[in-house]
PANUMAR-959735 format. One line per field, with one value per atom (N, C-alpha, C, O): z, y, x. Coordinates in steps of 0.2 Angstrom, whole numbers, plus 5000, padded with zeros to 4 digits. Layout:
! residues N
up	(Z_...)
north	(Y_...)
east	(X_...)
//
This chain:
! residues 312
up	(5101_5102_5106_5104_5110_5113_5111_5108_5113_5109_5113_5110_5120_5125_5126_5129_5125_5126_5130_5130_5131_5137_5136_5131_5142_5142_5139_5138_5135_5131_5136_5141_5134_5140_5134_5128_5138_5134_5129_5132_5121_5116_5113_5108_5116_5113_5114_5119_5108_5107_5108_5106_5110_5111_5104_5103_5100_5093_5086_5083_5085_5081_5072_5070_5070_5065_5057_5052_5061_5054_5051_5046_5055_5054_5051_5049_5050_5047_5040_5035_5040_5034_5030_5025_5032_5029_5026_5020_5029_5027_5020_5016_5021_5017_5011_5006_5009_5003_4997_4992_4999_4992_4990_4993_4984_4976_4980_4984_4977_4981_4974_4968_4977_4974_4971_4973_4964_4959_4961_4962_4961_4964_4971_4975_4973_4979_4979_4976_4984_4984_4983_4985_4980_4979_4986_4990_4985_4993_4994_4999_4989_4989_4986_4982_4989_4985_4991_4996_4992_4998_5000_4997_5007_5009_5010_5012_5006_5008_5003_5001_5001_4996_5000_4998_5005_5009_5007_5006_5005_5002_5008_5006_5014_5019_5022_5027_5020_5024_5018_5013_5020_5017_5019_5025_5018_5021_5018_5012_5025_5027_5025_5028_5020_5020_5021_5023_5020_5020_5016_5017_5011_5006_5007_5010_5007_5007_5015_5016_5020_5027_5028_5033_5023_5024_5020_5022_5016_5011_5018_5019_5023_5027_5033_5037_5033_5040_5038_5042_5032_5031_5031_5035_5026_5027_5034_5034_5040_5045_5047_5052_5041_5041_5038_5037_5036_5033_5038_5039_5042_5044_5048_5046_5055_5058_5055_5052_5058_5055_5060_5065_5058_5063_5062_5059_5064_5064_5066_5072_5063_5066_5066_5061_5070_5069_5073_5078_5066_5068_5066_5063_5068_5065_5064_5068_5055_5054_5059_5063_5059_5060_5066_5068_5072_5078_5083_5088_5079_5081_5078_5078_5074_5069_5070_5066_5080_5079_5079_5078_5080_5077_5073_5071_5068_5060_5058_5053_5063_5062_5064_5060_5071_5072_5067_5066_5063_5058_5054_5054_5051_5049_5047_5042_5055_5058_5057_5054_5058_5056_5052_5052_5046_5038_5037_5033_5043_5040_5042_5039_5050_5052_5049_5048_5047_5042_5040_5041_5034_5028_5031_5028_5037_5041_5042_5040_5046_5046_5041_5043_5035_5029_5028_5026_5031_5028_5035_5034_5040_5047_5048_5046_5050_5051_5043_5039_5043_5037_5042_5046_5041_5045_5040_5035_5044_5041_5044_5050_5040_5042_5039_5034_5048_5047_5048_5054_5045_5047_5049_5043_5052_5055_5053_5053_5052_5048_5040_5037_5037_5030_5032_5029_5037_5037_5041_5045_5045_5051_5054_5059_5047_5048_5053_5059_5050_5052_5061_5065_5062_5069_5074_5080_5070_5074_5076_5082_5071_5071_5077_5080_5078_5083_5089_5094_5090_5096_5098_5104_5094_5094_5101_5101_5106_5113_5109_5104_5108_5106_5101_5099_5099_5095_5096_5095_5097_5092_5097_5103_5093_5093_5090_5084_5092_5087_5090_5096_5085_5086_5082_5077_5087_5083_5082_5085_5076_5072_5071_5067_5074_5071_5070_5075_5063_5062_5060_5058_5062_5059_5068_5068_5074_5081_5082_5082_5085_5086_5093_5097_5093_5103_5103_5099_5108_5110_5110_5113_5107_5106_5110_5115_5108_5109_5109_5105_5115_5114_5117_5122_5113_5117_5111_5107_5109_5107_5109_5114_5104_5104_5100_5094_5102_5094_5091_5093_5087_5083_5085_5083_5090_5091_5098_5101_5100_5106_5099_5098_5097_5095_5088_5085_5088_5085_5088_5085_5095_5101_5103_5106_5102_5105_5099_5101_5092_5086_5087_5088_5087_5089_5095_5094_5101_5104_5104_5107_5101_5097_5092_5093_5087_5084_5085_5082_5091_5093_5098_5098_5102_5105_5100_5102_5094_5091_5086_5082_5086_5084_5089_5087_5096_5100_5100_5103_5097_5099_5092_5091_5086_5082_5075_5071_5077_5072_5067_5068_5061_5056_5052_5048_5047_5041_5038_5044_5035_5030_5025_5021_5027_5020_5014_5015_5008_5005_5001_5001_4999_4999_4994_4989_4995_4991_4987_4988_4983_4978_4978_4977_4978_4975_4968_4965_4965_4960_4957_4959_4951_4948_4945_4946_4942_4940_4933_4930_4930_4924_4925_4920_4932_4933_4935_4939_4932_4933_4938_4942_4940_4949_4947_4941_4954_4953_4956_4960_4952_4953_4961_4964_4964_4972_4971_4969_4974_4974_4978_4977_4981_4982_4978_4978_4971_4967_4960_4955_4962_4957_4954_4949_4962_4959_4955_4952_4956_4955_4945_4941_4946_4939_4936_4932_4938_4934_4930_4924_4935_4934_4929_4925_4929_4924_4916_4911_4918_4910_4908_4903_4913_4911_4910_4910_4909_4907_4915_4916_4918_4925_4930_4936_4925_4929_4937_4942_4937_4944_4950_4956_4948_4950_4954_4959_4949_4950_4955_4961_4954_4959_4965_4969_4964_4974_4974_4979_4971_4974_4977_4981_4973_4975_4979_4983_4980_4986_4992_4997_4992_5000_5000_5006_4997_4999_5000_5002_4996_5001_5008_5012_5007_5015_5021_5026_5019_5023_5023_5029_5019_5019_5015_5011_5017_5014_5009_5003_5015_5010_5004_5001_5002_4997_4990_4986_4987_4983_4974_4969_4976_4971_4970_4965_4976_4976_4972_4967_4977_4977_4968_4965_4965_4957_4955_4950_4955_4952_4951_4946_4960_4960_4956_4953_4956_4950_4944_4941_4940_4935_4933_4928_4939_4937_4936_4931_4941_4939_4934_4932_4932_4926_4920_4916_4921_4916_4917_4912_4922_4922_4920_4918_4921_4919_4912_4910_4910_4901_4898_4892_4900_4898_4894_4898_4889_4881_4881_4880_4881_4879_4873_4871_4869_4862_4861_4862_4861_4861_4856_4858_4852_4846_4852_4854_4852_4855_4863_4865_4866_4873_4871_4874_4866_4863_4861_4863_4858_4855_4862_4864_4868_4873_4877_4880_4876_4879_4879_4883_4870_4866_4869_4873_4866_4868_4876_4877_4880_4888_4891_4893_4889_4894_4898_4900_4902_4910_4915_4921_4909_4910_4916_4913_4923_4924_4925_4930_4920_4918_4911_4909_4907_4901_4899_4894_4905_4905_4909_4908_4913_4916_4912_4913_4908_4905_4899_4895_4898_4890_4895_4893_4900_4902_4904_4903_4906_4907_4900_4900_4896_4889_4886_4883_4887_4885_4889_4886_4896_4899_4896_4895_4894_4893_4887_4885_4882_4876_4876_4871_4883_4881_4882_4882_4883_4881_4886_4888_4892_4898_4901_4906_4897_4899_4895_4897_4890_4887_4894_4897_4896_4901_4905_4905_4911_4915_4913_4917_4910_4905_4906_4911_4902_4904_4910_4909_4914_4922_4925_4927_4924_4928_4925_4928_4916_4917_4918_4918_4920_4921_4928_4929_4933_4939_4939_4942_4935_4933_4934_4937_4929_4928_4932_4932_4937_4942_4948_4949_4952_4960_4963_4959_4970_4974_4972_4969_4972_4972_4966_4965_4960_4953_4954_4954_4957_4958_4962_4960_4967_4971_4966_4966_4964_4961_4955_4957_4948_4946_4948_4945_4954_4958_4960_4961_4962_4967_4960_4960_4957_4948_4945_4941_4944_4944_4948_4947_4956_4960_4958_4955_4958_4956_4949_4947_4944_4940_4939_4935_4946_4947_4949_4946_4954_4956_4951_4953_4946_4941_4937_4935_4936_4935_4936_4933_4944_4948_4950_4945_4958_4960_4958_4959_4955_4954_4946_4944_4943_4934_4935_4938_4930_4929_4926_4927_4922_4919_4927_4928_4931_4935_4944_4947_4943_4948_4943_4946_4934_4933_4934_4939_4932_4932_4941_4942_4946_4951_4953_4956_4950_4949_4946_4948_4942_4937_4942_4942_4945_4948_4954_4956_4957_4963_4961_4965_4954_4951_4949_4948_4948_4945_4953_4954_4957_4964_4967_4969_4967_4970_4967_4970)
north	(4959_4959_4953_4947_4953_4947_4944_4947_4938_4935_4930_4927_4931_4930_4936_4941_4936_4938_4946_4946_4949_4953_4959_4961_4960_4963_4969_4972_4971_4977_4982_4982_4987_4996_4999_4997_5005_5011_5015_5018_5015_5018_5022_5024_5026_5030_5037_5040_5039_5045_5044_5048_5040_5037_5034_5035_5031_5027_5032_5032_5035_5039_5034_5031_5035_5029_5033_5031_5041_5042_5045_5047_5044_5045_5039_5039_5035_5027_5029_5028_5032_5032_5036_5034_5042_5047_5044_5046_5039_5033_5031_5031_5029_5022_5025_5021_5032_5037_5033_5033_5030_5031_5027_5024_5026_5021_5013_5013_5008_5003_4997_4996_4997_4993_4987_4984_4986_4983_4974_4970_4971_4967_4968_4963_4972_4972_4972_4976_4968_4970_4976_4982_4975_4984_4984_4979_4989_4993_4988_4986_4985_4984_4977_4975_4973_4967_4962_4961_4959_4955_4950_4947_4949_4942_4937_4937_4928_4923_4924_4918_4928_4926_4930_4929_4933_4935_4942_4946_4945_4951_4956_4962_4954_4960_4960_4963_4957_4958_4962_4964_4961_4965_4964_4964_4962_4961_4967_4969_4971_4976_4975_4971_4979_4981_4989_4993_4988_4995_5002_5008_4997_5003_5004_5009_4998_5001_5002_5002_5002_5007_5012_5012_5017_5022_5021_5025_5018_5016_5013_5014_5009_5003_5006_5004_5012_5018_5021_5022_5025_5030_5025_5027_5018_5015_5014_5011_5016_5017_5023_5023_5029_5033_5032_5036_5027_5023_5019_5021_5013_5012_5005_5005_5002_5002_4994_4989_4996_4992_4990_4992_4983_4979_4977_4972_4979_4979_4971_4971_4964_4961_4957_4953_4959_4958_4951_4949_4948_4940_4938_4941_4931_4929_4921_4917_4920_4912_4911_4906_4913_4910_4909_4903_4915_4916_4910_4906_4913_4910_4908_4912_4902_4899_4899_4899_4900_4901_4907_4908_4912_4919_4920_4922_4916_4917_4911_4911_4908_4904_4908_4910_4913_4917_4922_4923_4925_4930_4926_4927_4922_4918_4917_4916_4915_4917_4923_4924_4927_4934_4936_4939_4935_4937_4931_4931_4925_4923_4925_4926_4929_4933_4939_4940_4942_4948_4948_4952_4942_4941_4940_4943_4935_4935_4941_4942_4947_4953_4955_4956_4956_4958_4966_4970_4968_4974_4979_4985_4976_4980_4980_4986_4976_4977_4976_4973_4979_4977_4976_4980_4968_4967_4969_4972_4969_4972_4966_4965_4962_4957_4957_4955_4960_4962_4955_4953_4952_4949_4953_4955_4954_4957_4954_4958_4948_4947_4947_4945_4950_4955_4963_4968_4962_4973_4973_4975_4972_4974_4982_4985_4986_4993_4996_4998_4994_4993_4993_4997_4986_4983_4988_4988_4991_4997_5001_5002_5004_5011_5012_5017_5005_5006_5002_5001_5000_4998_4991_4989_4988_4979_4976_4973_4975_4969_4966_4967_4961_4955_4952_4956_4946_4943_4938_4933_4936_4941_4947_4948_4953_4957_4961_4963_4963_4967_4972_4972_4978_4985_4987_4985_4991_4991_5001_5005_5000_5011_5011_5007_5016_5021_5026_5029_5029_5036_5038_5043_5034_5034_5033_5032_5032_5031_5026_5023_5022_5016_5014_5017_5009_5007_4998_4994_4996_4989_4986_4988_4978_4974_4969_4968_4965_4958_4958_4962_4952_4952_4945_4944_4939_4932_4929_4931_4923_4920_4917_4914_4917_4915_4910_4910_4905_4904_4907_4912_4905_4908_4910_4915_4904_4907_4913_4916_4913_4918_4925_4929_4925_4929_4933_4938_4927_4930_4932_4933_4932_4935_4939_4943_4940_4946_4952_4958_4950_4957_4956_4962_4953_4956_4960_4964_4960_4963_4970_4975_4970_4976_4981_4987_4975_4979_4983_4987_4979_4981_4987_4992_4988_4995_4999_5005_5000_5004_5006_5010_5003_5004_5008_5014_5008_5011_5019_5023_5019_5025_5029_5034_5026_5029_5029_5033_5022_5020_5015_5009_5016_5009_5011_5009_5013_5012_5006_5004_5002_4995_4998_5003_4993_4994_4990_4987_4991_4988_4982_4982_4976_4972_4973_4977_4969_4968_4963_4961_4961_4955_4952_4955_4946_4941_4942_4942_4942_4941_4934_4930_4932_4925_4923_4927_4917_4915_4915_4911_4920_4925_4933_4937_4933_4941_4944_4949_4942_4945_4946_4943_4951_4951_4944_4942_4941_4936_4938_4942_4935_4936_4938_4933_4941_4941_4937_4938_4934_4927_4932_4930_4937_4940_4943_4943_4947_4950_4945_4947_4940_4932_4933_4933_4932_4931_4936_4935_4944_4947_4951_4955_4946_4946_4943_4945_4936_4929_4934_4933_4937_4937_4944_4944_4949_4952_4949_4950_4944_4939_4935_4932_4935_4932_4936_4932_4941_4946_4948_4952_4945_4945_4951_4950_4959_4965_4965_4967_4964_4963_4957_4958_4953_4949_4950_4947_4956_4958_4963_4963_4968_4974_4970_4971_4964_4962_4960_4961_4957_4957_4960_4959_4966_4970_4972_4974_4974_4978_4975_4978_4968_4965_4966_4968_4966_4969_4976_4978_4981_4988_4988_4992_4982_4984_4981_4984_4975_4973_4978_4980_4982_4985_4993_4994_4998_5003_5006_5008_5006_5007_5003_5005_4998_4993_4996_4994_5001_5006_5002_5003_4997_4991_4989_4988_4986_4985_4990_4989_4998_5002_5005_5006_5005_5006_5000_5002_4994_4989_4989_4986_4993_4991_4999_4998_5003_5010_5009_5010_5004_5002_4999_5001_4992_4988_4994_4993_4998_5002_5007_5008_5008_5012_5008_5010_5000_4997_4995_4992_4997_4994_5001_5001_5006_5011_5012_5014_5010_5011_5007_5008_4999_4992_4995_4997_4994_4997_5001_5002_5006_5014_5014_5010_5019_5020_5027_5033_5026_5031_5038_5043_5036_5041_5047_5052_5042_5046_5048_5053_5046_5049_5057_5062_5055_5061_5066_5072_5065_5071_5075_5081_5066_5071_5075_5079_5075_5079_5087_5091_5087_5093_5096_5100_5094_5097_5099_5103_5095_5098_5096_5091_5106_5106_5105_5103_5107_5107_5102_5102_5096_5090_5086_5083_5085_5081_5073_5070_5070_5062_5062_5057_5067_5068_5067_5064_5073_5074_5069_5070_5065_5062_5055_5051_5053_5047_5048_5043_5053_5053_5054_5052_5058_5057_5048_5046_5044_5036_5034_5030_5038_5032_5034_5030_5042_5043_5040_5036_5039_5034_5028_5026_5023_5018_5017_5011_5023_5023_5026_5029_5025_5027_5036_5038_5040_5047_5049_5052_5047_5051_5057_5058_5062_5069_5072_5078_5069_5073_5070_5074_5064_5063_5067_5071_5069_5074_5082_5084_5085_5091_5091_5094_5087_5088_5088_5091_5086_5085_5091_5095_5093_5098_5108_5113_5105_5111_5111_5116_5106_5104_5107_5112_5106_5109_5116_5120_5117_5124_5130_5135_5126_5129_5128_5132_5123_5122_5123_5126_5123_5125_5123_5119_5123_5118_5110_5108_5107_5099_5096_5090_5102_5099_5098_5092_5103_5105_5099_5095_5096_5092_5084_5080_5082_5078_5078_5073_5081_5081_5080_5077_5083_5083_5076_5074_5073_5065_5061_5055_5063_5058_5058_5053_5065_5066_5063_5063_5060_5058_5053_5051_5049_5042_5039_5033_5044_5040_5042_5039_5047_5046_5040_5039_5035_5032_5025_5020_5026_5020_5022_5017_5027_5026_5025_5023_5028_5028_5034_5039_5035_5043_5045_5051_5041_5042_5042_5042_5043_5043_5052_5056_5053_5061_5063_5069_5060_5064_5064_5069_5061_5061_5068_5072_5066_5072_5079_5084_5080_5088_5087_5089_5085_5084_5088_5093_5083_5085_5095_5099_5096_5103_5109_5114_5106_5109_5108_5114_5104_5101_5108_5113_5108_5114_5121_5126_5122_5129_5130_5136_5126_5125_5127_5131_5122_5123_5131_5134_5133_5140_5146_5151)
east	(5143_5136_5134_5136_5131_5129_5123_5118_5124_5119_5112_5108_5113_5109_5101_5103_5096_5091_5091_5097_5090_5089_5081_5078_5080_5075_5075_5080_5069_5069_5069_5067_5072_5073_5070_5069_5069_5066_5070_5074_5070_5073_5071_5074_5063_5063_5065_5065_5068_5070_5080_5084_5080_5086_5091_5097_5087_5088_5086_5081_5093_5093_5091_5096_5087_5085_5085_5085_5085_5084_5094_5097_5096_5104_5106_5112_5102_5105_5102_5105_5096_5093_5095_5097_5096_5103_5108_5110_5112_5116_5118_5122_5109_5107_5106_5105_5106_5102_5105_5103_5111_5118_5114_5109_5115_5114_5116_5120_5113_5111_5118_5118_5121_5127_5123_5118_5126_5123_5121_5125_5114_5112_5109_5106_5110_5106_5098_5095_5097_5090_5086_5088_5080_5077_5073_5073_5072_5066_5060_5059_5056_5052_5051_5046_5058_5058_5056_5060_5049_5047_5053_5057_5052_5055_5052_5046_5056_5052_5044_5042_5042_5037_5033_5027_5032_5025_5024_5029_5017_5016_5018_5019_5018_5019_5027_5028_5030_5038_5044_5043_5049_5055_5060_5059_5066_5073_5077_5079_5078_5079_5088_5091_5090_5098_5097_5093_5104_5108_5105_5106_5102_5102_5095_5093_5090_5083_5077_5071_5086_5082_5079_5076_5080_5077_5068_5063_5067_5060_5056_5050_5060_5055_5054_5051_5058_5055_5051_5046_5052_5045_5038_5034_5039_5033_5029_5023_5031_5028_5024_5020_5025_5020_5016_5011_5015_5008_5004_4998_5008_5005_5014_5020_5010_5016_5021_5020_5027_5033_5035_5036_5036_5041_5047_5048_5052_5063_5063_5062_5063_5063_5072_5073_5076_5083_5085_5084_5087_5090_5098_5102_5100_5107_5106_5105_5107_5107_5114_5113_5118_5124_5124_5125_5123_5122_5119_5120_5113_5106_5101_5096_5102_5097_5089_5085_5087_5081_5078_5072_5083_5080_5077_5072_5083_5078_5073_5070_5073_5064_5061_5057_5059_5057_5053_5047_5060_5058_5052_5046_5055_5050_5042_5039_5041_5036_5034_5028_5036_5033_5032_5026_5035_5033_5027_5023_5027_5019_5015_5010_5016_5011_5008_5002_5014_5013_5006_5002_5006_5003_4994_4989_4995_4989_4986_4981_4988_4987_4983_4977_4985_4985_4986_4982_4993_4994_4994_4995_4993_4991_4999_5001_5003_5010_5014_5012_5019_5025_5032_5034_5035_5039_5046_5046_5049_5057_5062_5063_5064_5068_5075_5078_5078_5086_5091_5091_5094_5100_5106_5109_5109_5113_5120_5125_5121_5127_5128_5133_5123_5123_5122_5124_5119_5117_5118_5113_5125_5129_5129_5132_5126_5126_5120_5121_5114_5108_5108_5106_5111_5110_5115_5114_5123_5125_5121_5119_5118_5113_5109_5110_5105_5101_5106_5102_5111_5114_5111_5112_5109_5104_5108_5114_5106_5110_5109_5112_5105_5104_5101_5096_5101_5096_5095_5100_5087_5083_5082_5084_5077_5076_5069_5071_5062_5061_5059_5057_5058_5057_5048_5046_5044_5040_5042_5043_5040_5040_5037_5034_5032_5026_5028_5030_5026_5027_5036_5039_5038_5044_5048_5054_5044_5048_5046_5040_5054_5056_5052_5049_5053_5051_5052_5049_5055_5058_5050_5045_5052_5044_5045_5042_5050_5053_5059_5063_5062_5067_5068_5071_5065_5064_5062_5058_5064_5060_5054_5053_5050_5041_5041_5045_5036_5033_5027_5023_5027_5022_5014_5011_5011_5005_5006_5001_5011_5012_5011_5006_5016_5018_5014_5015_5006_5003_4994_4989_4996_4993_4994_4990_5001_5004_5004_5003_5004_5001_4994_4992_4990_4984_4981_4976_4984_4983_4987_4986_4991_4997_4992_4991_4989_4985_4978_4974_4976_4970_4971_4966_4978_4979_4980_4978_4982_4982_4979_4981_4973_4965_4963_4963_4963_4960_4963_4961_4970_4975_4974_4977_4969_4968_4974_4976_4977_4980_4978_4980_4975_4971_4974_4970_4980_4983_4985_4986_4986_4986_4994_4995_4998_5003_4999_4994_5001_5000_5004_5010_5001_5005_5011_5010_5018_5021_5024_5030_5022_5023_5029_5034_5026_5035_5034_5029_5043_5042_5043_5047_5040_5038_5045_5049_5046_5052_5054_5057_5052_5052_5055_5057_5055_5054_5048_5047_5046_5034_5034_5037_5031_5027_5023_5021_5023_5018_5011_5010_5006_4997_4996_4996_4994_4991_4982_4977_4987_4981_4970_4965_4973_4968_4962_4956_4967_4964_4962_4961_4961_4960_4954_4952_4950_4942_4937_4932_4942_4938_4941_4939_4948_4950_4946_4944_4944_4941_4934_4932_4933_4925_4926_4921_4931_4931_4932_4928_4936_4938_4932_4931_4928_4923_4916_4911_4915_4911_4908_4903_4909_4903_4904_4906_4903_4905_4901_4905_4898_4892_4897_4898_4899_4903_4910_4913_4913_4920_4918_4920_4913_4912_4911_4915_4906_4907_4912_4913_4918_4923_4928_4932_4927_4934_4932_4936_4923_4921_4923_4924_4923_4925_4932_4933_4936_4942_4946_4952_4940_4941_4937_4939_4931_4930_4935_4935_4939_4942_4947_4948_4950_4956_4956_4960_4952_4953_4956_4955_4964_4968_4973_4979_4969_4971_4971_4966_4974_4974_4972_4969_4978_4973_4966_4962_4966_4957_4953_4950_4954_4951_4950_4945_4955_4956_4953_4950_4953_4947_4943_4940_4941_4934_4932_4927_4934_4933_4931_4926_4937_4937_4931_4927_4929_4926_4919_4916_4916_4911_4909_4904_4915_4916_4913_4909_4915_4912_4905_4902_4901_4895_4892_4886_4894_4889_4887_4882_4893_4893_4893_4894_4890_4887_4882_4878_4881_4875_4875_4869_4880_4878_4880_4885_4876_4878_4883_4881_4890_4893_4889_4887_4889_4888_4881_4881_4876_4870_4872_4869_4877_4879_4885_4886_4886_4889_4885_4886_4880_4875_4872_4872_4868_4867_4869_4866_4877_4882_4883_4883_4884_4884_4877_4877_4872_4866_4864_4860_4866_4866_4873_4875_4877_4884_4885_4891_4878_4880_4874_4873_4872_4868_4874_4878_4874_4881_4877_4879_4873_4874_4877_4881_4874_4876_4882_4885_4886_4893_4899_4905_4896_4897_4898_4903_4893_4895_4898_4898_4900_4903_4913_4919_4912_4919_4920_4925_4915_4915_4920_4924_4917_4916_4922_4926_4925_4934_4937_4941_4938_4941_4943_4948_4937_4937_4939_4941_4939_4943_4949_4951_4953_4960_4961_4967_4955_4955_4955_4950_4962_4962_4961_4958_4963_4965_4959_4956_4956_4948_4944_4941_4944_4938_4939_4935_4946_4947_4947_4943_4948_4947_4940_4938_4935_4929_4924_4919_4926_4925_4926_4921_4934_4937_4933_4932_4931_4925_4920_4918_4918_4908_4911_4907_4914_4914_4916_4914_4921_4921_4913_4911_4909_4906_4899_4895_4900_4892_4893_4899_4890_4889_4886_4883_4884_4882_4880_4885_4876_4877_4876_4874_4877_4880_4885_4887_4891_4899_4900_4904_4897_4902_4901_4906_4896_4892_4898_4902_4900_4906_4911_4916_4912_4922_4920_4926_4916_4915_4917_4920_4915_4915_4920_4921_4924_4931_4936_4942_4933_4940_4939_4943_4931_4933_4936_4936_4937_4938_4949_4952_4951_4956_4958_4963_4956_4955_4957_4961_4953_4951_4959_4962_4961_4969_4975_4979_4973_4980_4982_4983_4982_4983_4989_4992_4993_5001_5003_5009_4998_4999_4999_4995_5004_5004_4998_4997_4995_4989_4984_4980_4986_4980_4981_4978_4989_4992_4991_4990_4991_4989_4983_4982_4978_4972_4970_4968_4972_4973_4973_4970_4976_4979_4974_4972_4973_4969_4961_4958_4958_4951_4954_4950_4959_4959_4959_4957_4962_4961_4953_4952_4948_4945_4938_4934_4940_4937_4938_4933_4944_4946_4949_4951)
//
């Protein structure tokens, strides 16, 4: 492999990647890094092995990935290079996710795609590769050069956000994302008004920040039901089935007590039984308090099921 620069050529369609991913499927040899163990400490990079290639390509159907392949041994400033990147990443916030290969541990990896040289990066969208760099930069080039990367692909209709991925602490713990701080503080601190503007600046910065997005749920959920008297929001319920604030707050208030699948169950019949702008009014109230759980918790994917039988 050579270790001099050369211009990037054209690779698309050329670089078979999901052949390496195919590969990569086996079971990850005991100690190896996981898929989604960051590099260096930055929420947005990953040091791309053998085993978790195939997790850091699909993440490009999210939103776009950068292969950034270097050699300490090689060429030590490749991997200052990388380096820079996982700081760029982070600056980003989530617009790129770098993939940071060393190629004298994942020698595999840098076959697959046929690597001349390093450095090297590739940018993948959608799961297709295509040649970015093949030069050393410093960093303020190179982080003129992702702006202007991410701004053509605003304009191409590309705005998805990875989400970040946590170091973890020296206990093992993920450690805190210093992002979602202020709007913890203001929780611990009774100051629900507080946490909502928070977490709201951080779904407007980043939509798809699915954490945010579930905080800032949470955090509403708790401001609707600030002095309600359970007992009397119960009676009003019973007495108006198809009241949707009536039933809408008594679903707030199972939530908030733990009673998952009664809050959704209730939802998923009030919509059962209403139509036009009661029905969407319930199902809007129903996503968000999916939302406030996690689209990925089982009670909330049957719940899901159940809202589509219920619509159709």
């Amino acid at each position: 492999m050579t270790q001099q620069p050369n211009r990037p050529t054209s690779i698309r369609g050329a670089v078979d990647l999901s052949g390496l991913a195919r590969q990569s499927a086996a079971p990850a040899p005991a100690g190896a890094p996981a898929g989604g163990a960051p590099a260096g400490g930055s929420s947005y990079s990953v040091d791309v092995t053998e085993q978790n290639f195939q997790e850091i390509v699909e993440a490009s159907l999210t939103a776009p990935v950068l292969l950034a392949f270097y050699s300490p041994s090689r060429m030590p400033e490749s991997a200052a290079m990388a380096d820079d990147l996982r700081v760029l990443s982070d600056e980003f916030e989530g617009r790129f996710l770098v993939g940071c290969v060393d190629i004298d541990t994942a020698p595999a990896v840098a076959q697959a795609v046929q690597l001349p040289s390093v450095p090297y990066v590739f940018a993948v969208v959608d799961g297709r590769p295509a040649p970015l760099l093949a030069d050393i930069a410093p960093i303020d080039q190179l982080r003129t050069a992702l702006t202007q990367i991410s701004q053509q692909l605003t304009v191409s209709g590309v705005s998805g956000r990875h989400q970040p991925r946590r170091a973890a602490s020296a206990d093992g713990e993920p450690a805190e994302d210093p992002r979602y701080v202020p709007a913890q503080d203001a929780l611990a601190a009774g100051d629900v008004d507080g946490a909502i503007a928070e977490y709201q600046k951080l779904v407007d910065a980043n939509p798809a920040d699915a954490e945010a997005a579930a905080g800032l749920a949470m955090a509403s959920l708790l401001k609707r039901t600030q002095g309600v008297d359970l007992n009397a929001a119960r009676a009003a319920a019973a007495a108006n089935p198809d009241d949707i604030a009536a039933q809408t707050l008594v679903a707030d208030l199972d939530l908030l007590g733990g009673h998952v699948d009664d809050a959704f169950d209730r939802l998923v019949e009030l919509v059962r039984r209403t139509a036009g702008d009661e029905r969407n009014q319930a199902r809007e109230h129903l996503i968000a308090l999916f939302g406030a759980v996690g689209n990925e918790d089982p009670r909330v994917l049957r719940a899901r099921q159940n809202l589509a039988s219920a619509l159709f």
